[in-house]
GUTI-14805 format. One line per 5 residues: their letters; for each residue x, y, z of C-alpha. Coordinates in pm, 1 decimal, decimal comma, m for minus. Example, Ala and Ser with C-alpha at 12.3 -4.5 7.8 and 13.67 -1.06 7.14 Angstrom:
BEGIN
AS) 1230,0 m450,0 780,0 ~ 1367,0 m106,0 714,0
// end
This chain:
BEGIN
XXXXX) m663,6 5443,7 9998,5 ~ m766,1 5149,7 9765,5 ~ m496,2 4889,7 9714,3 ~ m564,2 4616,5 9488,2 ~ m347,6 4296,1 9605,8
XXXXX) m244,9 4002,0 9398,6 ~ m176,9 3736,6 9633,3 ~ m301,1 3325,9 9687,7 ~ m581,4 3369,3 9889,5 ~ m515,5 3076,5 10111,3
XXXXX) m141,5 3195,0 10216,9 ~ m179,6 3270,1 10589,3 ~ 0,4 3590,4 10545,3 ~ m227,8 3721,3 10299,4 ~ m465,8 3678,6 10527,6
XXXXX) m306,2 3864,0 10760,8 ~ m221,9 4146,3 10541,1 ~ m593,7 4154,2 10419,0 ~ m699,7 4185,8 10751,9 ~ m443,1 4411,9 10881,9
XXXXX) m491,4 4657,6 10589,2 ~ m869,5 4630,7 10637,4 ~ m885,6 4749,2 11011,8 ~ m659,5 5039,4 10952,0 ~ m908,2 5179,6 10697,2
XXXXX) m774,2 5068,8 10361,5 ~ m991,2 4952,2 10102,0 ~ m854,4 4636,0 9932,7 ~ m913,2 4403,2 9648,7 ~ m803,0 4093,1 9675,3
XXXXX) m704,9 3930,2 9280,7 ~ m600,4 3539,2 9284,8 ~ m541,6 3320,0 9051,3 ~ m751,3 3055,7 9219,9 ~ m1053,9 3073,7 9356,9
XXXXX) m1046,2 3151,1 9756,7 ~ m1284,0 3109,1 10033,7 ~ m1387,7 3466,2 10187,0 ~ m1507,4 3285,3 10561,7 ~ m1084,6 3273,7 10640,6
XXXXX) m1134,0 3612,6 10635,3 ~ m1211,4 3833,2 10998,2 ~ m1359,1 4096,3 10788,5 ~ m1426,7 3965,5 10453,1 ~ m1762,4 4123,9 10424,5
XXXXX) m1520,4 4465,0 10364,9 ~ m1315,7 4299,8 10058,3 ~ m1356,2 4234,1 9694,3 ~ m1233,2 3883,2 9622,0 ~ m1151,4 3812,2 9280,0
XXXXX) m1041,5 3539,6 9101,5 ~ m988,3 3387,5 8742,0 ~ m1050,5 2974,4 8824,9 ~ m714,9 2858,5 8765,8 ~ m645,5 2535,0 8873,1
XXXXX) m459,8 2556,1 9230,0 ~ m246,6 2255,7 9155,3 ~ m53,9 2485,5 8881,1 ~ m40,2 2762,3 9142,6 ~ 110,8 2570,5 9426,0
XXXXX) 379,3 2417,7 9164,9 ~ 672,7 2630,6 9227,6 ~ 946,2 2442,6 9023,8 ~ 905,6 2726,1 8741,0 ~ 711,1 2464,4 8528,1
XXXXX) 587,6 2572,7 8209,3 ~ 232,8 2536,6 8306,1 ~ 269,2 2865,6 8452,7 ~ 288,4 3019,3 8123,9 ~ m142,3 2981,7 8197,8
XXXXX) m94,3 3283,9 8434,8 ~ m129,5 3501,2 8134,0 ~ m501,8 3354,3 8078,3 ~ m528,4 3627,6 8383,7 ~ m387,1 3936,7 8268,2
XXXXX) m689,0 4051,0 8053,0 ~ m920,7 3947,9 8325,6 ~ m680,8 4172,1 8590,9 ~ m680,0 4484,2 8333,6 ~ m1054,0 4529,8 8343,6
XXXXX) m1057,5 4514,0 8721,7 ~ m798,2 4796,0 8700,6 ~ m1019,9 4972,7 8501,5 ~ m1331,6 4905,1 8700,9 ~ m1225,8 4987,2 9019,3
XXXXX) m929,9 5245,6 8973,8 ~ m681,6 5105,2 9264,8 ~ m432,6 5386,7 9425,5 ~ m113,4 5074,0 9384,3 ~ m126,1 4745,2 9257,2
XXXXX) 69,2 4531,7 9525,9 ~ 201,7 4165,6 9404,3 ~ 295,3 3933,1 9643,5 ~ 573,9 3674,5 9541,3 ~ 765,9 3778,1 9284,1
XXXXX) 732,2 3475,6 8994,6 ~ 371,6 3464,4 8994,7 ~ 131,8 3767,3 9068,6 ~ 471,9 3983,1 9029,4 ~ 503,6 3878,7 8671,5
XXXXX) 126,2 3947,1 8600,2 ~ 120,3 4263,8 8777,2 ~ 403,6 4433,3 8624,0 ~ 275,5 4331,6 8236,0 ~ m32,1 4531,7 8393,8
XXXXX) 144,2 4775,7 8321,3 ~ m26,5 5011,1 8602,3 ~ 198,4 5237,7 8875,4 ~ 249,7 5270,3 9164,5 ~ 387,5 4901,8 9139,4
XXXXX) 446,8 4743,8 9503,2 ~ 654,3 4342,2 9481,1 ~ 662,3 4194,4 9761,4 ~ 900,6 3932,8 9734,2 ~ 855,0 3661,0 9989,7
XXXXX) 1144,4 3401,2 9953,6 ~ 1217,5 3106,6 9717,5 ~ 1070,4 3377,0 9377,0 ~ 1390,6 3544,8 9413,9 ~ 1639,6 3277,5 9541,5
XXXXX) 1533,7 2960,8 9393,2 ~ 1341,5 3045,9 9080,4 ~ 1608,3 3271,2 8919,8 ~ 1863,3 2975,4 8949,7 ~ 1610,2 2738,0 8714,4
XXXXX) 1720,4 2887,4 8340,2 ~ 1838,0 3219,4 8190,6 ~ 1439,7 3247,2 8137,0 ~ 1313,2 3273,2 8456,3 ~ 1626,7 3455,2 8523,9
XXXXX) 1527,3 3692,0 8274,5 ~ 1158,7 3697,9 8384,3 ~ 1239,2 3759,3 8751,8 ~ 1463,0 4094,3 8628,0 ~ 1174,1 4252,0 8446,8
XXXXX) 938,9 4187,4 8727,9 ~ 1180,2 4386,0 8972,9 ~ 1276,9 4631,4 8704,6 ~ 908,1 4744,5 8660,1 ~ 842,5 4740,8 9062,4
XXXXX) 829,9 5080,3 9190,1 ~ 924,1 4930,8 9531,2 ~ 1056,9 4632,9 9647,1 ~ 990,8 4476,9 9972,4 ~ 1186,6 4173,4 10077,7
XXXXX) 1084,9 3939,4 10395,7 ~ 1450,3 3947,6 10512,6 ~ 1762,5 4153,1 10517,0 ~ 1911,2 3762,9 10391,0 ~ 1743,0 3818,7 10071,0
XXXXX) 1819,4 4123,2 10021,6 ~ 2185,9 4075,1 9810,7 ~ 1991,7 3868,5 9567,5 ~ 1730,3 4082,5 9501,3 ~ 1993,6 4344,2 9400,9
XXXXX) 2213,6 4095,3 9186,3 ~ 1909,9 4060,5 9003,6 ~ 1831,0 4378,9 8925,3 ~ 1620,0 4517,6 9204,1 ~ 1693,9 4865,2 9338,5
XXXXX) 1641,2 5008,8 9749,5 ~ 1441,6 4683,6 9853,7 ~ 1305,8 4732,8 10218,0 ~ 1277,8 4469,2 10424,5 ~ 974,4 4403,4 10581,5
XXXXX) 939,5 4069,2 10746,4 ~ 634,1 3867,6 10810,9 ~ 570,3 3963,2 11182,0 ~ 437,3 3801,4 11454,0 ~ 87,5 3933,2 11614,5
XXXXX) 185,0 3954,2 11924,8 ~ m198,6 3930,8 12066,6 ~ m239,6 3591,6 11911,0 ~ 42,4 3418,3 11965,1 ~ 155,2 3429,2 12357,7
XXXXX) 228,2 3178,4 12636,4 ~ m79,1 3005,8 12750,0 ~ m111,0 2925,7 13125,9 ~ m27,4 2551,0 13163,4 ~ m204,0 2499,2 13518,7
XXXXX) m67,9 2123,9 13551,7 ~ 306,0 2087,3 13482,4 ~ 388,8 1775,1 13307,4 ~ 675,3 1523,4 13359,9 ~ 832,5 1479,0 13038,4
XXXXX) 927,4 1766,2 12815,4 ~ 785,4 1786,4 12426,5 ~ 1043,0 1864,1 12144,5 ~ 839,4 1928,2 11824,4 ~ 850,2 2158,6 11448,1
XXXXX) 545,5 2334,9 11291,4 ~ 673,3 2275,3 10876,2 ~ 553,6 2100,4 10632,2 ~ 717,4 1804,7 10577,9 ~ 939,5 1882,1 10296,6
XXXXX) 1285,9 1800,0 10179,6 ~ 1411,2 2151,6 10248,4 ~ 1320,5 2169,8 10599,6 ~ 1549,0 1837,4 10667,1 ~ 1292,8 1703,2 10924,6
XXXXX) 1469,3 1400,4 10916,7 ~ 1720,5 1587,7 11103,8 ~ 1516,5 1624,9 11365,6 ~ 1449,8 1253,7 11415,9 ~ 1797,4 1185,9 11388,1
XXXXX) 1891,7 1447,7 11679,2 ~ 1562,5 1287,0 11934,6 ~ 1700,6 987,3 11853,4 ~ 2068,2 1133,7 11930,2 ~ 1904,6 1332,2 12265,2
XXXXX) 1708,7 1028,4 12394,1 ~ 2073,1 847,0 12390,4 ~ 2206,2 1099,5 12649,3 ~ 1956,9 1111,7 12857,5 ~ 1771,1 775,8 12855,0
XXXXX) 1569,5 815,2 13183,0 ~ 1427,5 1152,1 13117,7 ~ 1055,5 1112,8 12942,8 ~ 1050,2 1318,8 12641,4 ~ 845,7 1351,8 12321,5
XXXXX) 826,2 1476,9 11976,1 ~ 567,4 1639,1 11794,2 ~ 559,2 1749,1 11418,4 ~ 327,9 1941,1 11318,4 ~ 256,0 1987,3 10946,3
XXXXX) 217,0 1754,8 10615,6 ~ 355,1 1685,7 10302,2 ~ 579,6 1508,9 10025,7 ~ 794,4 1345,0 10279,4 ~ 565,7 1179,0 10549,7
XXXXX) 599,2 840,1 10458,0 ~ 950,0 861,5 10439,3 ~ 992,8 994,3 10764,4 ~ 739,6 776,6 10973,9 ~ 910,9 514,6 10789,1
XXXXX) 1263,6 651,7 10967,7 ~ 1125,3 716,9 11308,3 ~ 1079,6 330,9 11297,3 ~ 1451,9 309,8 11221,6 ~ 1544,6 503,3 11464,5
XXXXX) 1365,3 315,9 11702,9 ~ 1142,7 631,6 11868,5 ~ 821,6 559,2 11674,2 ~ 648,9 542,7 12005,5 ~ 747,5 884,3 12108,7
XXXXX) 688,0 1056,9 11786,8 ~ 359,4 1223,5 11708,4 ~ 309,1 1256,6 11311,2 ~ m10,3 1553,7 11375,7 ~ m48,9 1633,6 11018,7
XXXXX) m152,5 1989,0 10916,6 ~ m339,9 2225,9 11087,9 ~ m554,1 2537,1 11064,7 ~ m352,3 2867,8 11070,0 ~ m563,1 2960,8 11359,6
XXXXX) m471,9 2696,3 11553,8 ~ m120,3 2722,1 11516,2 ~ m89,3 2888,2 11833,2 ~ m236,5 2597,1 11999,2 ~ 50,6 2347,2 11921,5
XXXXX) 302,8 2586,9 12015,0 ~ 210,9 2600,5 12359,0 ~ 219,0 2175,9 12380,5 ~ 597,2 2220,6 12291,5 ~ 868,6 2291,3 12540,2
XXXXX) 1163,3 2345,0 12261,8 ~ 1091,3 2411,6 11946,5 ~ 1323,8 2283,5 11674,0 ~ 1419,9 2394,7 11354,5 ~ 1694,3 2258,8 11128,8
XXXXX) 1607,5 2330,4 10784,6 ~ 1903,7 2380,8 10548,4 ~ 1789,7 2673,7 10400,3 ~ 1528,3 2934,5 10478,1 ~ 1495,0 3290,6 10369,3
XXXXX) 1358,5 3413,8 10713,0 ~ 1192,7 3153,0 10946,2 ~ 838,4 3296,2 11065,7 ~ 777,0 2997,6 11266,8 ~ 1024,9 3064,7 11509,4
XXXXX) 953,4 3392,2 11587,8 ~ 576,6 3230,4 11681,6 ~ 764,9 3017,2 11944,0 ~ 916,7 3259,9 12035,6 ~ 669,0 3512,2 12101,4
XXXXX) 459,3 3193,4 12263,5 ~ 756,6 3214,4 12493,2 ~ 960,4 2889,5 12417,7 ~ 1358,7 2855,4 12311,6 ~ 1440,4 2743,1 12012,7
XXXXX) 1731,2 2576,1 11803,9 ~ 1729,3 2645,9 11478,7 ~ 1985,3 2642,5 11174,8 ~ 2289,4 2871,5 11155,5 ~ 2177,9 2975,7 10814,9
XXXXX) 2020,2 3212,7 10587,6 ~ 1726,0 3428,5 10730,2 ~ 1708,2 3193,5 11044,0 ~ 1989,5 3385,8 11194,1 ~ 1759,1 3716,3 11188,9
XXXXX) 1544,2 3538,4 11395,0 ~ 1728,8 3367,9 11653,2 ~ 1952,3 3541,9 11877,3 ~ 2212,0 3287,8 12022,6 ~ 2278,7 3240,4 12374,5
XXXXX) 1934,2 3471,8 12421,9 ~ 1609,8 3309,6 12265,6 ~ 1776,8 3020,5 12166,0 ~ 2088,5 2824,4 12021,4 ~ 2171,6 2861,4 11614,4
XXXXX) 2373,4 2534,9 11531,8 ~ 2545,5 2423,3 11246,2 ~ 2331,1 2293,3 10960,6 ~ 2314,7 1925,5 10932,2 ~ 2544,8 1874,2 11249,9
XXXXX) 2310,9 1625,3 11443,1 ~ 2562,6 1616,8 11719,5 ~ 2546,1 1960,2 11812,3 ~ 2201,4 2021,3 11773,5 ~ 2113,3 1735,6 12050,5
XXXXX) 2384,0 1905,7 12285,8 ~ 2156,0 2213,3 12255,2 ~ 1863,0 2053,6 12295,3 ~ 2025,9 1853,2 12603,5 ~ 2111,0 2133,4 12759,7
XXXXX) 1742,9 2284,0 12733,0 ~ 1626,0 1995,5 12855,3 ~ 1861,2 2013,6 13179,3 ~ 1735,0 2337,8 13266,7 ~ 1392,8 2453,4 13305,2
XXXXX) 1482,6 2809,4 13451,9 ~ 1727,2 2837,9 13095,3 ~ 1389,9 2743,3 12891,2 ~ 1179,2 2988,5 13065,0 ~ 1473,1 3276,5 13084,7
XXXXX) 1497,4 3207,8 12712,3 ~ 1144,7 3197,2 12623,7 ~ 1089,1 3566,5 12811,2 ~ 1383,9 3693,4 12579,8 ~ 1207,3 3555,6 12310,9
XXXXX) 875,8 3770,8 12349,1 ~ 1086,1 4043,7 12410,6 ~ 1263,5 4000,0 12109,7 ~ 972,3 3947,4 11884,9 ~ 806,6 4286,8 12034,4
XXXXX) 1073,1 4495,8 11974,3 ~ 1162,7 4364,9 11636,9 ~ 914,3 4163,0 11454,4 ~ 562,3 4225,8 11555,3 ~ 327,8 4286,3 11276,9
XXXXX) 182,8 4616,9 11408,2 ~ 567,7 4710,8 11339,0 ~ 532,4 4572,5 10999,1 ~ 189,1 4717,5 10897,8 ~ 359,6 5064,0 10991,4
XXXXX) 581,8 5006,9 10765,0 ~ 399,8 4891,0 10459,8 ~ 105,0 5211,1 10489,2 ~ 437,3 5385,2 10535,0 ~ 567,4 5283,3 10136,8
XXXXX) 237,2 5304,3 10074,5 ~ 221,1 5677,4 10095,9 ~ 544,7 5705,4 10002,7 ~ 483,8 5549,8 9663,5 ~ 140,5 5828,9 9590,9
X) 382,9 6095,1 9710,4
// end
């Protein structure tokens, strides 16, 4: 089976679909509109990488700007690898970019993957992209959607059956590493980029709240990630008075995400919105509780009272009385962290979701 894939090469879970797909057999072709760099790939000596030199500031925009109308420079340049090398299904991954180029393709079996913010944010930007986002799903042959949260807008806007298949957790790369010396304080820390949406600020505000309660307990807090907001919020942690116990680590390699899980006791995440929440389901499977947002796909992930504690978005107060009451009990942290390997194997590990996705696959050349 030969599936040609339209997807930014430097999203970790294309990678992880290029890879998957590989192993079982498949051959793929991976199209981008950017060029990508094959070596992040375990077997990139068995894929066709592809690419038609857009700029990758224009790609990573995804405020629906009009510079996107340049995506169409790539449609002629996608046709003739159609033609050259005869794919079984065209799969697009994310709806409002390589969606909209693959369905003027034209070619079927059409797969859309929609991952997120295409279908919940970029719809909401004009009657345009509205409209643009509608003929994408209309000419999609099947629709997969990250989360069952996602799933009501994909059918307000047209989309028909979507199946959700979320973006699993390998469960033989993430796992609890043996910590042979036990530490004294306990580490609080996030693996997001440091974006408005993910309200890391938040998380500041409930250390600052948590180191309040229990002043004599030695605790930390980690953030891993980068982005818009950084100065802002090293700027706050000074406010707050816990600059000293913050740690600011910037982004990291994909491949060592695993890594910084296991320096974190509780992992934390408080974002306001989020159409599924991958990165919890790594700490979980990586065996550590979590408290996370009562909100959109974040309440897939989490099951209260058993991996972790969903709180009330923005409520600073009762995020820090979950976190205090992690931080009381080791034996609750380690009970909860077991759950939460459980509950990633039987629910969200990526062999489940690669099943799944050969699964449409053949059900879509049937």
């Amino acid at each position: 089976m030969k599936i040609l894939m339209l997807a930014d090469p430097y999203e970790p879970h294309t990678i992880k679909w290029v890879d998957a797909l590989t192993g079982r057999g498949l051959e793929v072709i991976l199209f981008s509109f950017v060029c990508g760099n094959p070596q992040l790939y375990s077997r990139h000596e068995q894929v066709a990488f592809c690419d038609c030199g857009l700029s990758r500031a224009v790609v990573t925009n995804r405020d629906g700007h009009l510079s996107k109308l340049s995506y169409l420079r790539a449609l002629p340049r996608l046709r003739k690898l159609i033609r050259q090398h005869q794919p079984d299904i065209l799969h697009a991954h994310y709806a409002s970019g390589y969606g909209f180029i693959g369905a003027l393709t034209g070619f079927q079996p059409f797969v859309l993957s929609a991952w997120g913010s295409d279908v919940l944010y970029f719809p909401g930007l004009s009657f345009l992209h509205k409209g643009l986002i509608r003929f994408v799903l209309r000419k999609a042959r099947k629709i997969c959607s990250t989360s069952h949260y996602m799933v009501p807008a994909i059918e307000s806007l047209g989309g028909t059956d979507p199946e959700v298949i979320p973006f699993g957790v390998d469960t033989g790369v993430f796992y609890r590493e043996h910590q042979p010396v036990s530490r004294e304080e306990v580490v609080l820390g996030s693996i997001k980029n440091l974006k408005p949406e993910y309200s890391i600020h938040t998380i500041l505000q409930v250390y600052q709240r948590v180191r309040q309660m229990l002043p004599r307990h030695k605790m930390r807090l980690k953030l891993v990630g980068d982005g818009s907001q950084r100065g802002k919020l090293e700027q706050l942690a000074r406010s707050l008075g816990v600059a000293d116990e913050v740690e600011f680590m910037g982004h990291q390699p994909y491949q060592d995400i695993v890594r910084y899980h296991n320096m974190l006791d509780i992992y934390i995440n408080l974002s306001e919105m989020e159409s599924f929440g991958v990165s919890v389901l790594e700490a979980s499977c990586c065996e550590r509780p979590v408290v996370a947002s009562d909100t959109g796909g974040l309440r897939e992930v989490v099951s209260h009272g058993n991996t972790g504690y969903l709180v009330e978005p923005g409520n600073v107060e009762q995020a820090a009385q979950a976190v205090r009451e992690l931080m009381l009990d080791p034996e609750l942290r380690q009970r909860m962290g077991k759950n939460g390997r459980q509950w990633v194997n039987q629910r969200y590990s990526f062999s489940q979701s690669l099943d799944k996705m050969i699964n449409i696959y053949k059900k879509v050349l049937q």
